[in-house]
N, C-alpha and C positions, 0 to 999 in steps of 0.2 A: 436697836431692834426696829425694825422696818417691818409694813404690811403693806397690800394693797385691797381695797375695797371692792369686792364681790359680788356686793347685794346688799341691799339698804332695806331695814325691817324697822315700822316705826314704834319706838321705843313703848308705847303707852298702848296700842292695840295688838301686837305683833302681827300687822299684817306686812308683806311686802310690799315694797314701791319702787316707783323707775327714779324718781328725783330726792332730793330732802336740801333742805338750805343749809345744811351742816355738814353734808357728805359728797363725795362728786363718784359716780362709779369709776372706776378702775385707777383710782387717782393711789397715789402712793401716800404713806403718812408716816410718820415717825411712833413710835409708841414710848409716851412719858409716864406713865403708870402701869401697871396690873394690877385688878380686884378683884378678890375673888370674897363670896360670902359661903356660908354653909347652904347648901341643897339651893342655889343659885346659877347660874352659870358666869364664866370667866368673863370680865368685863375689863377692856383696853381703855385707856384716859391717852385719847390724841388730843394736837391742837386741830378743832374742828376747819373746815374749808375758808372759812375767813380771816386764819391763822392765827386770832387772838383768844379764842375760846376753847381753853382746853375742858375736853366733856367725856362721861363713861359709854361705848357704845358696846355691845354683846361682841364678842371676840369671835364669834359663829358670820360676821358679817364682810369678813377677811382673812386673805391667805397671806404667810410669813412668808416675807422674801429674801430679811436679814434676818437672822435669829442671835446674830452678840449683842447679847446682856454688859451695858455701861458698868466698869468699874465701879462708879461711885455709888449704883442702887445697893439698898439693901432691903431685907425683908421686915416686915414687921404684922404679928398677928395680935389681932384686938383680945379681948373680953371674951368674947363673944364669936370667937372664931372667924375672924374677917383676917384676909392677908392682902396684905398689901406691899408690892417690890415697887422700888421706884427710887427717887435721890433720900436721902435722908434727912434733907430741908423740909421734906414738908410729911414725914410721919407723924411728928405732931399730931396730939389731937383738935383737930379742930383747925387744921389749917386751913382746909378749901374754902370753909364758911367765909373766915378771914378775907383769903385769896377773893371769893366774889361780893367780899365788904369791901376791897379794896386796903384795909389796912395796909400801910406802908410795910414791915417787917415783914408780912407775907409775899409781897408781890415782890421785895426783894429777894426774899427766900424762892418764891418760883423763876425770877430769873439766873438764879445760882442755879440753882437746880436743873432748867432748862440745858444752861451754857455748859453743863459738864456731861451731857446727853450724848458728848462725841467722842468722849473717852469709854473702850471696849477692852476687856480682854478676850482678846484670843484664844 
């Protein structure tokens, strides 16, 4: 699944902006997660413009270019009604925390997970 960046709204005031150090306008990204919460809105997990930081931005901030969904995601809904599609390495609870402890299991888990981001069905 592919987007491309539209418009850049910053996350903590929603105002819009022309720049952000995490976004580039009109740049293309790959989309490694979907989140969604209850009475939220849809929030996309790309690797940010520095390409090592994967982060949630409002899914209102881009238009789909590719829309095939990688084989390997699957869904998974919390507690508490959060869903989340994405590889199955890191539905785990608690993996992201992990992932930016760096724990070794996680960041292997997000490179698995990544490398299988190019298998689609059609």
């Amino acid at each position: 699944m592919r987007v491309v960046c539209i418009r850049i709204v910053n996350q903590v005031t929603g105002a819009e902006e022309s720049t952000s150090p995490w976004l580039d306008l009109s740049a293309e990204y790959e989309v490694l997660e979907i989140y969604s919460s209850p009475g939220r809105t849809i929030k996309l997990r790309i690797a940010s413009s520095d390409s090592a930081t994967p982060a949630l931005f409002d899914s209102s901030m881009f238009i789909t270019i590719d829309r095939s969904i990688p084989s390997s995601w699957v869904a998974s809904v919390a507690e508490a009604g959060e869903l989340r599609i994405g590889p199955s390495q890191w539905m785990r609870e608690g993996f992201w925390e992990d992932f930016f402890d760096r724990e070794p299991q996680a960041v292997e888990d997000y490179v698995l997970g990544s490398a299988r981001q190019g298998a689609v069905d059609q």
